[in-house]
TORVEX-470904 format. One line per 8 residues: number of its first residue (from 1); for each residue z, y, x of N, C-alpha, C. Coordinates in steps of 0.2 Angstrom, whole numbers. Example, Ala and Ser with C-alpha at 12.3 -4.5 7.8 and 13.67 -1.06 7.14 Angstrom:
BEGIN
1	39:-28:66:39:-22:62:39:-16:66  35:-11:64:36:-5:68:39:0:64
REM end
This chain:
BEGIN
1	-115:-439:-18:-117:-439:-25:-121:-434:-27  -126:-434:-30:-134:-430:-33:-128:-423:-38  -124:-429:-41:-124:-423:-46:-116:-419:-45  -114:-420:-41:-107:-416:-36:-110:-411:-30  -116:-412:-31:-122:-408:-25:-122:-400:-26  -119:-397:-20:-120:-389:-22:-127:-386:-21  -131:-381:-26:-138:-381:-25:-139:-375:-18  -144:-375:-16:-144:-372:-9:-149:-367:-14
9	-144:-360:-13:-147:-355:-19:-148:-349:-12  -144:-348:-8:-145:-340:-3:-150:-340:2  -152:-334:1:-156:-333:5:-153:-327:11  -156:-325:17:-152:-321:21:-150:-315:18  -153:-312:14:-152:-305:11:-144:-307:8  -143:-313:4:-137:-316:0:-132:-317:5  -134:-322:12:-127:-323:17:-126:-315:19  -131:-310:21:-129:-304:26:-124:-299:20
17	-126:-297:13:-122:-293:8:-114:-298:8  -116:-306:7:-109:-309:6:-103:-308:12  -106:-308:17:-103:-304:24:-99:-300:21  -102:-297:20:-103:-289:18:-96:-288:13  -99:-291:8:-94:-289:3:-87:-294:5  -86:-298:8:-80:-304:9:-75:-297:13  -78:-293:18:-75:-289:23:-71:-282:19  -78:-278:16:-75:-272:15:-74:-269:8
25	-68:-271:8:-63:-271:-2:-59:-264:0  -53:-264:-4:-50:-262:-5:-44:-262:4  -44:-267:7:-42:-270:13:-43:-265:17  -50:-261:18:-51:-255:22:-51:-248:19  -54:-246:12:-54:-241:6:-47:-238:6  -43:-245:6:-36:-241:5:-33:-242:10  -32:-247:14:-29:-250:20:-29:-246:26  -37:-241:27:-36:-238:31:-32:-232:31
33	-28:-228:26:-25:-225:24:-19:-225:27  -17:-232:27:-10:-234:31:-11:-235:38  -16:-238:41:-16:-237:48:-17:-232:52  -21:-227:48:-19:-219:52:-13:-217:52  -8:-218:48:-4:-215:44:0:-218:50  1:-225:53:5:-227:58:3:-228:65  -5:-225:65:-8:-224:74:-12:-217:74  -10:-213:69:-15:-207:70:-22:-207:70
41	-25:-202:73:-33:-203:76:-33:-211:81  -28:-212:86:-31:-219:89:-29:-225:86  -31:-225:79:-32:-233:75:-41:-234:76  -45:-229:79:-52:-231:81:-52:-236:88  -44:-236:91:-42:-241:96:-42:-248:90  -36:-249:87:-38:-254:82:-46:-255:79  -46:-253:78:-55:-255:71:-60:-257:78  -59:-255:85:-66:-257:90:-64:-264:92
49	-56:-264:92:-55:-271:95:-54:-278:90  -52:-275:84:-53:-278:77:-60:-281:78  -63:-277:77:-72:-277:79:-73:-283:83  -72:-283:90:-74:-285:94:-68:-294:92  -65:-296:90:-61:-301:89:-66:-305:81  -67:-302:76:-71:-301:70:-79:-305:72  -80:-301:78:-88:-303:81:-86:-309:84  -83:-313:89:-83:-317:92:-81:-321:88
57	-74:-320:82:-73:-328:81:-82:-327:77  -84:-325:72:-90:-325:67:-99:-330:74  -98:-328:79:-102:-331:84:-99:-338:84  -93:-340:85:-91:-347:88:-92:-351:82  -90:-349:76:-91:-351:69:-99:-352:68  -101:-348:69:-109:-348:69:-112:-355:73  -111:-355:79:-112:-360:82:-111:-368:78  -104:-367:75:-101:-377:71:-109:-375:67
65	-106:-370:62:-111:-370:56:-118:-372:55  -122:-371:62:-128:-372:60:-129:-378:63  -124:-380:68:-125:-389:69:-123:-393:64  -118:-391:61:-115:-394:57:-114:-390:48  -120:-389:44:-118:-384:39:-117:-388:33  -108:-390:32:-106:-389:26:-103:-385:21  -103:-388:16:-100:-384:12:-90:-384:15  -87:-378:13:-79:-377:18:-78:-376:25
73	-84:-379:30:-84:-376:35:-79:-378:40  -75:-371:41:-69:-374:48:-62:-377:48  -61:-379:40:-57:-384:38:-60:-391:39  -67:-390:37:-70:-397:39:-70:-399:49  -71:-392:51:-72:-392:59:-65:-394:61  -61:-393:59:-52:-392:62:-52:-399:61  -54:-404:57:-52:-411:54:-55:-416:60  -59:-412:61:-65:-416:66:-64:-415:72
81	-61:-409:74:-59:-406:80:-51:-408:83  -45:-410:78:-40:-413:78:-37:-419:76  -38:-416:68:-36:-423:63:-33:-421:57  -34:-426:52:-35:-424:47:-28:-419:42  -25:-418:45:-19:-413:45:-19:-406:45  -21:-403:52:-25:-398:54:-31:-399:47  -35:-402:46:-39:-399:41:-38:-400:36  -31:-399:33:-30:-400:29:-24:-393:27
89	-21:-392:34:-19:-386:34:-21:-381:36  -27:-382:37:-33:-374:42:-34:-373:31  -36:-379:28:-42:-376:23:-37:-373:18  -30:-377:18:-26:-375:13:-23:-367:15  -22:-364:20:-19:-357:23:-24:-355:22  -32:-355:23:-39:-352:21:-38:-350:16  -37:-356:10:-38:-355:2:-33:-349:3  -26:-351:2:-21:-345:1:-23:-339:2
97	-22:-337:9:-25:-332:11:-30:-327:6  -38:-332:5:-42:-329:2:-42:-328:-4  -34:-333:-7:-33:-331:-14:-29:-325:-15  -23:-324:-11:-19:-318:-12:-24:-314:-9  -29:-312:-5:-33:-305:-5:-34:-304:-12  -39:-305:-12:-44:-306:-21:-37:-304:-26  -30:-304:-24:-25:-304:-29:-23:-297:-27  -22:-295:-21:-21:-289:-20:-27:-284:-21
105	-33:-284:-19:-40:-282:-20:-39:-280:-29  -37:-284:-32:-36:-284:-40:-31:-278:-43  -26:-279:-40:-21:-273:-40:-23:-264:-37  -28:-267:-31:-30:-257:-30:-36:-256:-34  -40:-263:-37:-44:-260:-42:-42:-256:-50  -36:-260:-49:-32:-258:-55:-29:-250:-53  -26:-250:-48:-23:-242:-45:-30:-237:-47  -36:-240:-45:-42:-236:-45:-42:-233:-53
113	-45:-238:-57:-45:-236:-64:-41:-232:-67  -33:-234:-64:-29:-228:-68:-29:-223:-66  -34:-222:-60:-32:-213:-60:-37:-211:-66  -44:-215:-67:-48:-213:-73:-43:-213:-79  -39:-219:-80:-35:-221:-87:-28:-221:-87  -26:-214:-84:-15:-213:-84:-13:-217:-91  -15:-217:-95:-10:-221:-102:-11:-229:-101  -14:-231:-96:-16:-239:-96:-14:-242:-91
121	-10:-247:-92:-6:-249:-87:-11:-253:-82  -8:-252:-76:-12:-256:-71:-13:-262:-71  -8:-268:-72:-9:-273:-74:-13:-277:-78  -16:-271:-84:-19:-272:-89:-28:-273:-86  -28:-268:-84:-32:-268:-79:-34:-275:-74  -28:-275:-70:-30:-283:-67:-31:-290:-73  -28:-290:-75:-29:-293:-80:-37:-294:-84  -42:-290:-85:-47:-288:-86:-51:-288:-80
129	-48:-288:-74:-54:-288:-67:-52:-297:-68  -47:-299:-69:-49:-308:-66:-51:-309:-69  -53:-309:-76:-57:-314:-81:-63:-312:-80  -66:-305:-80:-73:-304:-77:-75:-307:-71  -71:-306:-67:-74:-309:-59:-75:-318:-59  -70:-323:-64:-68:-329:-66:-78:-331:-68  -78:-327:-73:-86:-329:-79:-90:-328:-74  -91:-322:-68:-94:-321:-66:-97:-327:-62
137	-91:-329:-57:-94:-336:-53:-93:-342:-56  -90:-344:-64:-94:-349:-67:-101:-348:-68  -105:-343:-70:-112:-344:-71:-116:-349:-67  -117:-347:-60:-121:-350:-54:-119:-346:-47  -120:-351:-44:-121:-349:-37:-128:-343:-35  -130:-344:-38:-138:-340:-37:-134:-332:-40  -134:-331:-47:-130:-326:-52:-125:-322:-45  -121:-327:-42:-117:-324:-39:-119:-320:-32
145	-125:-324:-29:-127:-319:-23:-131:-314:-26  -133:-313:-31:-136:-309:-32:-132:-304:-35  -126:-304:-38:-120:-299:-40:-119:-296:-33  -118:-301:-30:-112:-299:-23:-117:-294:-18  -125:-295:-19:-129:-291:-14:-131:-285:-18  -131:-282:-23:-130:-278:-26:-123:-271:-25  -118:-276:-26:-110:-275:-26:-111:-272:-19  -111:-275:-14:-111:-273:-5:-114:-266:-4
153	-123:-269:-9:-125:-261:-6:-124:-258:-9  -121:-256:-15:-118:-250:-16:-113:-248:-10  -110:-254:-8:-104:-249:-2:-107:-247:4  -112:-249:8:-115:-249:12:-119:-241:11  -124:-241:6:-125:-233:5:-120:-228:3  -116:-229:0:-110:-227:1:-104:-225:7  -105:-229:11:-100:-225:19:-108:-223:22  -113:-226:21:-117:-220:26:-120:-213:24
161	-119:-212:17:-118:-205:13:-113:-203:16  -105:-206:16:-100:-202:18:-101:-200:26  -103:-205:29:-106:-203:36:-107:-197:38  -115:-196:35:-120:-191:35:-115:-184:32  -113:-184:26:-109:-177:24:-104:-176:28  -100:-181:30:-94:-179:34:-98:-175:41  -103:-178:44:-108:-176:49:-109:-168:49  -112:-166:44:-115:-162:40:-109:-157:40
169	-104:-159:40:-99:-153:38:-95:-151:40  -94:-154:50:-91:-154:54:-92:-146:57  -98:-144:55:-98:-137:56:-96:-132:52  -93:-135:45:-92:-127:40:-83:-129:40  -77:-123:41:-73:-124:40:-69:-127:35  -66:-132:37:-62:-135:31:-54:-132:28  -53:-133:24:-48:-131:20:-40:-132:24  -41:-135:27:-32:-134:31:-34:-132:39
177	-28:-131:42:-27:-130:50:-26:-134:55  -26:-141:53:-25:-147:56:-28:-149:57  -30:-150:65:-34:-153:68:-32:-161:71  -36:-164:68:-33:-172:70:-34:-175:76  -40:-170:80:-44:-173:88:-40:-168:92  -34:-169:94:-31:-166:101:-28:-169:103  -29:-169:110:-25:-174:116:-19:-177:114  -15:-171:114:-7:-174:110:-6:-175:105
185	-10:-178:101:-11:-182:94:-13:-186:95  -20:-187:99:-24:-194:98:-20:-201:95  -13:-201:99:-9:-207:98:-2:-204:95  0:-202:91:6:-198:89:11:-202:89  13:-208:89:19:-215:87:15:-219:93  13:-217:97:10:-219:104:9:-229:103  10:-235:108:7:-239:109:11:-243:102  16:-243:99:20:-245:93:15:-244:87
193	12:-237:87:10:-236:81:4:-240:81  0:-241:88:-7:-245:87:-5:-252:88  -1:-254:88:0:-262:88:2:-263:81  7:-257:77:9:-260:69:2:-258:65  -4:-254:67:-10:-253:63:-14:-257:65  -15:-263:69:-18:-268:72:-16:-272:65  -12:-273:61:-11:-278:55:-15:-279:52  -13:-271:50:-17:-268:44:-25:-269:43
201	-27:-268:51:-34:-266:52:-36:-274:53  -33:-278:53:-33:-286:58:-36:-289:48  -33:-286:45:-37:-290:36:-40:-286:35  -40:-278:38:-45:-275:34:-53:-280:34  -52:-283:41:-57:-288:45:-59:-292:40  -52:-297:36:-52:-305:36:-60:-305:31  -62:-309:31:-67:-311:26:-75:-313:32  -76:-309:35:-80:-310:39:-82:-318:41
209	-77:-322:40:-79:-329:43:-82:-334:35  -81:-330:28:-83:-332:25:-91:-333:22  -95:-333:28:-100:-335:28:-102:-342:30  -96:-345:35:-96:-352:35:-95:-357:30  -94:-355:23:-91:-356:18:-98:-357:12  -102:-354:16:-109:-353:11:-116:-360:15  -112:-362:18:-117:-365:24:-121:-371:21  -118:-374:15:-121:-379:11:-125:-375:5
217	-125:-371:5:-130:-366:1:-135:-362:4  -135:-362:9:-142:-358:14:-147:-362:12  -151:-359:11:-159:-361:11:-161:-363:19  -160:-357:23:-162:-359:30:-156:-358:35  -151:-364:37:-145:-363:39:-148:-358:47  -152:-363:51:-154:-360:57:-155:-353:58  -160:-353:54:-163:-344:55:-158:-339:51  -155:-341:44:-149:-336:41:-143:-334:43
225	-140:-339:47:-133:-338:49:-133:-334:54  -138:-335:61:-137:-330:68:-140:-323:66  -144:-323:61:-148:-316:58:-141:-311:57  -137:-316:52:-131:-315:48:-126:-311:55  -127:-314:57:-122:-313:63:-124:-305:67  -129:-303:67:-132:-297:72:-131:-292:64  -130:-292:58:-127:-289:54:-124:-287:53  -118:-291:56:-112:-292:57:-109:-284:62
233	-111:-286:67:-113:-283:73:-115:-275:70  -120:-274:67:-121:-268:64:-116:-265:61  -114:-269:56:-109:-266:51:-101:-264:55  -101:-269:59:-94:-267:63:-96:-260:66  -102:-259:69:-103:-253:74:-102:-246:69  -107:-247:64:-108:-240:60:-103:-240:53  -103:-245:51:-98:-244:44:-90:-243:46  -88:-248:51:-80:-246:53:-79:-241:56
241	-81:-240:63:-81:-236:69:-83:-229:65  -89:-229:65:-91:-221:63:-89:-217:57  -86:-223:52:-85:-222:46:-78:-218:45  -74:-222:49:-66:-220:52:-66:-215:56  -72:-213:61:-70:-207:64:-72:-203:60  -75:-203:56:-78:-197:53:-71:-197:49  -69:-199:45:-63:-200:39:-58:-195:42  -57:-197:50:-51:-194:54:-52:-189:54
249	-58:-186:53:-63:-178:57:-61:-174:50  -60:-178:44:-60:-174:38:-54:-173:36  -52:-179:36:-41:-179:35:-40:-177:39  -34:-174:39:-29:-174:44:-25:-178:42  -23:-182:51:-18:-189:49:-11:-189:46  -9:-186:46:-4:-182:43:-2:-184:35  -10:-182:32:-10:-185:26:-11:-191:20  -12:-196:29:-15:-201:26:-10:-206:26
257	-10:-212:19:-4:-215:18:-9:-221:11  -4:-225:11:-6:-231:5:-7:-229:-1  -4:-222:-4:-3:-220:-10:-11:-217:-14  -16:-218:-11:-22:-215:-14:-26:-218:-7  -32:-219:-10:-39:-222:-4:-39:-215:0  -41:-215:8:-40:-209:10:-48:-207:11  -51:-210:10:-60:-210:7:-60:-203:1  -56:-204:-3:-56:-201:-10:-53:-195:-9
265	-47:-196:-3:-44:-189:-3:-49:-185:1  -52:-187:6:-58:-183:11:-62:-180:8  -67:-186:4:-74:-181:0:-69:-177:-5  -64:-177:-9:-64:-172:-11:-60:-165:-9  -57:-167:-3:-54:-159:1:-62:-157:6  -67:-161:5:-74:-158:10:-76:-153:4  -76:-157:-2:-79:-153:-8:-78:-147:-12  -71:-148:-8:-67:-138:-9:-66:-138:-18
273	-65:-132:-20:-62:-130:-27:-68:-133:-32  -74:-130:-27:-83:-132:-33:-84:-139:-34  -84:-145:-28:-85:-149:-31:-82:-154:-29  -76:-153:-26:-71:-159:-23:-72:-164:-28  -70:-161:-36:-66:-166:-41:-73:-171:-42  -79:-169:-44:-84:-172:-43:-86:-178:-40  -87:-176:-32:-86:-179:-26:-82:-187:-27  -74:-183:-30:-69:-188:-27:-70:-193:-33
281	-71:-192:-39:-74:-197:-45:-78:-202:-40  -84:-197:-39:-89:-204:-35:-87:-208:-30  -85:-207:-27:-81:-210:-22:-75:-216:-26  -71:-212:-30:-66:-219:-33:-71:-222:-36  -76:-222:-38:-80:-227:-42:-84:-231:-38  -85:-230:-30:-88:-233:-23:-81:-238:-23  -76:-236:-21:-69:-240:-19:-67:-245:-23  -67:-244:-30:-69:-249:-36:-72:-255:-35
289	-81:-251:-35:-82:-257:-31:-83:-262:-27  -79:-258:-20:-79:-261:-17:-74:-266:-18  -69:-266:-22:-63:-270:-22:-67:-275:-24  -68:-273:-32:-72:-279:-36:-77:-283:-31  -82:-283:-28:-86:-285:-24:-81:-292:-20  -77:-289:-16:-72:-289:-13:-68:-297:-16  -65:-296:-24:-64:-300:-26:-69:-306:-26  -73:-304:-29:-82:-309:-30:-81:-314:-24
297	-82:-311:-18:-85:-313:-11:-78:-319:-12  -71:-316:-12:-66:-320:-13:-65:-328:-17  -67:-327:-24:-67:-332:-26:-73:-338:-26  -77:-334:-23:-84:-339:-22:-79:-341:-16  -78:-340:-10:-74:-344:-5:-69:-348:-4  -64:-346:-10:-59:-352:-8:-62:-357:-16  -65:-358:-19:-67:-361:-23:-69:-366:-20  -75:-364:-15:-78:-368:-11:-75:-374:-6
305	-69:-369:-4:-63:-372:3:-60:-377:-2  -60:-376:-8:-53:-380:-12:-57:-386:-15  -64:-387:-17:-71:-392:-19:-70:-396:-11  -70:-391:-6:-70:-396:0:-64:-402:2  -59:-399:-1:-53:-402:0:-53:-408:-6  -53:-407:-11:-54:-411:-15:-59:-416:-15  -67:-416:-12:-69:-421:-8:-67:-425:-3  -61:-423:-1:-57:-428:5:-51:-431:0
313	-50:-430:-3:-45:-433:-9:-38:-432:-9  -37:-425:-6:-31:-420:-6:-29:-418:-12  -32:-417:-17:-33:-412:-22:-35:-420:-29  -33:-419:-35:-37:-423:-39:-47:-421:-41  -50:-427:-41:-54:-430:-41:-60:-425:-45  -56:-422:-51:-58:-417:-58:-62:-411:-55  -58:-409:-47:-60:-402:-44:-67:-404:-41  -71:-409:-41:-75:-409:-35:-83:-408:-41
321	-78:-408:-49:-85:-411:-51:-90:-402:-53  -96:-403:-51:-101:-398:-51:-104:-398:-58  -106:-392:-61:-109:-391:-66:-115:-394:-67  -118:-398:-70:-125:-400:-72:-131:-395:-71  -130:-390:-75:-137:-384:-73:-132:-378:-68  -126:-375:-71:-126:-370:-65:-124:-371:-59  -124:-379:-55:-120:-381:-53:-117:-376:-47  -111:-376:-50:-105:-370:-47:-99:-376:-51
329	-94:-376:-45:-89:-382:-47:-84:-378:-50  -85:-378:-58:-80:-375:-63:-73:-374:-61  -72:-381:-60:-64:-383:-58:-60:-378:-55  -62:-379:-50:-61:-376:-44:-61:-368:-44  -66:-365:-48:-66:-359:-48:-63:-356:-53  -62:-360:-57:-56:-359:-64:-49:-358:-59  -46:-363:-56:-41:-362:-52:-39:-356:-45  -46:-355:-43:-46:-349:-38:-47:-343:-40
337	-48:-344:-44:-48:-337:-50:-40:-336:-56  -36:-342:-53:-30:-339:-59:-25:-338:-54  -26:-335:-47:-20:-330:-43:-22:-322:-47  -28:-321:-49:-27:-315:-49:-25:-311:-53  -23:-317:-59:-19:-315:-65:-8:-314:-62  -8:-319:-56:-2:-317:-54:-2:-311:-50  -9:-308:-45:-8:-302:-44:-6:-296:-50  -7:-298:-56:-6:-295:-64:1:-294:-66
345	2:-300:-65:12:-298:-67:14:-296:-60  13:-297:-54:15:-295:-48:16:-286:-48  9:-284:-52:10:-276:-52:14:-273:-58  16:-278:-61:21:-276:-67:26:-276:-68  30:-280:-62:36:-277:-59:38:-277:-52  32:-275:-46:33:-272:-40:27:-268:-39  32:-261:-36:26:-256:-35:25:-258:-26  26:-264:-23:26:-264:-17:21:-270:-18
353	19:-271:-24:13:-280:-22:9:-279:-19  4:-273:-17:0:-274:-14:-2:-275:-5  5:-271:-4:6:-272:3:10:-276:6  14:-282:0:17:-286:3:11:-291:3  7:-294:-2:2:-298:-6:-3:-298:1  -4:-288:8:-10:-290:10:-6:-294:17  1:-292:18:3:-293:23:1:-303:23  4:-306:17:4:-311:19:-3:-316:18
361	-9:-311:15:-17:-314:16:-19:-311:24  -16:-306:28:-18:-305:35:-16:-311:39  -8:-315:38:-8:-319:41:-12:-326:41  -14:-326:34:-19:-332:34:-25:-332:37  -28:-324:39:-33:-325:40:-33:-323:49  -29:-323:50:-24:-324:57:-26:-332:59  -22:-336:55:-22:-342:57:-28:-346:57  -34:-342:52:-38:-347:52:-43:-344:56
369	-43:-340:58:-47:-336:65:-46:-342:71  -39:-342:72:-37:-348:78:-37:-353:77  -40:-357:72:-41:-362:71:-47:-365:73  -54:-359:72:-60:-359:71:-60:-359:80  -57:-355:82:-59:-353:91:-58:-360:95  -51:-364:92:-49:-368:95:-54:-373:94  -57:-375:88:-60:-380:85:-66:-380:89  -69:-376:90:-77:-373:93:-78:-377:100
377	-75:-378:105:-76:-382:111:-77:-388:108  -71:-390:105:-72:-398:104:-78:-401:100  -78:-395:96:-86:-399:93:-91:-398:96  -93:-393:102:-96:-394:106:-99:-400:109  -93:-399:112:-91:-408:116:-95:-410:114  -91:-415:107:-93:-420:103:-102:-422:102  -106:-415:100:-112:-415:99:-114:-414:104  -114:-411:108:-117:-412:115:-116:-420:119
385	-110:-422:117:-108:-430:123:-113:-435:118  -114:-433:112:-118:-439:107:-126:-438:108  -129:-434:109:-134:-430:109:-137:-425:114  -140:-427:119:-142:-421:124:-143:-416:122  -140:-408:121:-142:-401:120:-147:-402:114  -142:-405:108:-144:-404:103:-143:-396:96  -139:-393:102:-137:-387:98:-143:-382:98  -143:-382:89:-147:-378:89:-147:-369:89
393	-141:-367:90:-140:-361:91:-133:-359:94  -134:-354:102:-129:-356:105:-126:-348:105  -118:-348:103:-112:-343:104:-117:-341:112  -118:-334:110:-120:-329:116:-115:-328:122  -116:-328:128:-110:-329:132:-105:-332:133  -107:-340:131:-101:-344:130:-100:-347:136  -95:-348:140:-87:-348:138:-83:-344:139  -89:-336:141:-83:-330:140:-82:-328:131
401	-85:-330:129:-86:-328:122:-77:-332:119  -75:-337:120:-73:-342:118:-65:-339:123  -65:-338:128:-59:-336:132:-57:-327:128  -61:-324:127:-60:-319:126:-56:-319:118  -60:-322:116:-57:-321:108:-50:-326:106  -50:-330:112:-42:-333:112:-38:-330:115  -39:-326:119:-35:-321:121:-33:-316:117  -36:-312:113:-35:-308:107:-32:-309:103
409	-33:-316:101:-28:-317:95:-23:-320:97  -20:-321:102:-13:-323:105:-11:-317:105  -13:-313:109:-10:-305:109:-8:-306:104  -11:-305:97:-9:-301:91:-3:-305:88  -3:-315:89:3:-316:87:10:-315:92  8:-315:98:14:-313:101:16:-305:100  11:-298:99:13:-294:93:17:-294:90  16:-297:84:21:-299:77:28:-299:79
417	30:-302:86:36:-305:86:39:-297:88  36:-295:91:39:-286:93:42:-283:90  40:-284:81:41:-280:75:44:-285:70  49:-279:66:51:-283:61:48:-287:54  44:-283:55:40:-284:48:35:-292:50  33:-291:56:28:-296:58:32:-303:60  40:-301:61:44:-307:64:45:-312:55  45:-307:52:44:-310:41:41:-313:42
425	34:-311:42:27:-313:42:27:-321:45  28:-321:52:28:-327:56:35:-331:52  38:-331:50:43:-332:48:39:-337:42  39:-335:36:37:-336:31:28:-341:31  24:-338:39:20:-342:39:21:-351:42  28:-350:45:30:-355:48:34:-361:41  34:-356:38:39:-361:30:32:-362:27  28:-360:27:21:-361:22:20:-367:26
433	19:-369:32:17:-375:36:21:-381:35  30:-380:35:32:-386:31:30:-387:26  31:-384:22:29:-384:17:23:-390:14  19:-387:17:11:-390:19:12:-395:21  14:-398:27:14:-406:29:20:-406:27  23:-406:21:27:-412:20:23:-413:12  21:-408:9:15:-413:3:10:-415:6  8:-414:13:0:-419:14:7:-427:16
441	11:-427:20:12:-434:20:14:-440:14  18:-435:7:19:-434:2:14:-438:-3  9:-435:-1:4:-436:-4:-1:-444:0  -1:-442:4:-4:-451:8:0:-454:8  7:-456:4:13:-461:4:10:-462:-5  10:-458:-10:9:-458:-15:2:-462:-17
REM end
């Protein structure tokens, strides 16, 4: 249908920043604070293999997408790849997922402001981040990659400042004694503490696959999405990796925890008595927004996943309809936009909603990692057995690429079972499942 058509508005500068911004919010700003805080200096063990799982599913995803680029992506893949169940359950734990981040993401932006505003309650604050970010992706799809590439690079020049000064000041004394790089610290809560900061650092990740999400909006799916992918690549190398060591080189692990970004404790103990306070300002105003960004990336994705769902006739018929001139599907985004107002009462009476809120969007973005890797041969298959070597872009080193990144992500759920926290988590992911097919058959009997 012409006029339920979503307009093909991105160019690669718009897929590479929405990368960008979908990954690093408040997820790693604040999130890595708690991973050192539970692996010491070797959560850089977490963040390379994070990295390295992050890179391969986004290559295997790359490959459906450009043979196959719609709009929702590996909901659409999982349907195709198994049946219509599976993609109905891959798209709906994607949606969740991307909607409690953006809800938690809401909550540390609101933590952010009130260090600026102590009289104003934090919820207030979220409350006022959902309905700006809401208008924001009703305008257009256009409107919105051009927010989201602006948004990014502010964070982008932002961790490579912090880079460069943390670099820079490795050589003047710092203000405590605490040396964070010694043998008998590197792993201080040893193989326990890097498998419980594997969670944390596992969503600092999630978002990275939300560029298969934008695929009915490329200008040039062929050429943007592999581009997208070697930036990917970059960003994992110098923004995580170097960013974190450096962080570790200027905190001491000791003091790092969920209660403050530890980005903000750093530059301001690097900045001393003269210009800590200064420093730490700019930095909570980079965290900011990276959250917001964060948010943005978020609602433009599950908006997209829940349009998808809704043209298979899951959802009523009202979600699928697209704007005449901004076309961006109101519906849809009116809806994926009103968890963030539950983020709002959630901080108004639990001081723990954000860490419960990210544990159970790491899990969805857990499940739809496996979904995507699993999906990726069969559609292979399918378009290579219809069509001689019709793919036009092929997963680098495939089928170690494919073996490796199923490997990983088994580790991490057989992980979860080792711990209490993560035996919830799977707990709770396994009730979201009933859940979910018993309204999908529910709903095809109605």
């Amino acid at each position: 249908m012409v006029k339920n058509k979503l307009k093909r508005s991105f160019k690669a500068r718009h897929l590479m920043m929405m990368s960008v911004g979908g990954v690093i919010g408040a997820g790693y700003f604040l999130g890595a604070g708690g991973a050192i805080e539970l692996a010491g200096p070797a959560v850089l063990i977490d963040y390379f293999v994070g990295g390295v799982i992050a890179l391969l599913v986004t290559m295997l995803l790359a490959e459906m997408v450009v043979a196959i680029p719609v709009s929702g992506s590996f909901q659409v893949y999982a349907r195709m790849a198994f049946n219509p169940l599976m993609g109905f359950l891959t798209g709906l734990t994607y949606w969740l997922a991307f909607l409690i981040g953006p809800a938690s993401e809401a909550i540390a932006a609101g933590t952010f402001l009130h260090l600026w505003f102590p009289t104003i309650a934090i919820w207030k604050f979220c409350f006022l981040i959902a309905t700006t970010m809401m208008i924001i992706n009703m305008i257009s799809a256009h409107f919105f990659g051009e927010i989201e590439f602006w948004l990014s690079l502010i964070k982008i020049i932002a961790l490579l400042g912090f880079i460069i000064l943390g670099l820079l000041a490795l050589g003047v004394p710092m203000h405590h004694d605490l040396k964070p790089f010694t043998v008998s610290q590197f792993a201080p809560h040893g193989l326990n503490g890097i498998i419980s900061a594997a969670l944390l650092v596992i969503f600092a990740y999630g978002g990275v696959e939300s560029l298969g999400t934008a695929a009915e909006e490329s200008l040039n799916v062929e050429k943007d999405i592999p581009k997208v992918i070697k930036g990917i690549t970059l960003r994992i190398i110098i923004l995580y990796l170097v960013s974190t060591a450096v962080l570790i080189m200027i905190l001491p692990w000791q003091q790092a925890g969920l209660s403050s970004s530890p980005f903000v404790d750093a530059i301001t103990l690097l900045g001393g008595k003269q210009y800590g306070l200064v420093l730490g300002n700019i930095m909570n105003f980079v965290v900011l927004i990276a959250a917001l960004s964060c948010i943005d990336a978020g609602i433009y994705a599950t908006s997209r996943m829940f349009l998808s769902l809704a043209r298979e006739g899951y959802f009523p018929k009202f979600f699928t309809y697209i704007h005449p001139h901004r076309k961006t599907p109101v519906y849809a985004v009116a809806l994926s936009s009103s968890v963030l107002y539950l983020g709002a009462l959630m901080s108004l009476y639990s001081s723990n909603a954000y860490a419960w809120l990210a544990s159970l969007s790491g899990f969805g973005f857990l499940f739809s990692w496996l979904m995507i890797i699993l999906s990726q041969p069969i559609i292979r298959k399918s378009i290579v057995s219809d069509k001689t070597d019709v793919l036009k872009w092929k997963a680098p080193f495939y089928p170690y690429t494919y073996y490796l990144a199923l490997l990983l992500i088994l580790a991490i759920f057989i992980g979860l079972l080792f711990s209490p926290e993560g035996r919830k988590i799977l707990l709770a992911g396994l009730l979201w499942f009933v859940l979910i097919g018993i309204y999908y058959y529910a709903q095809r009997k109605g």
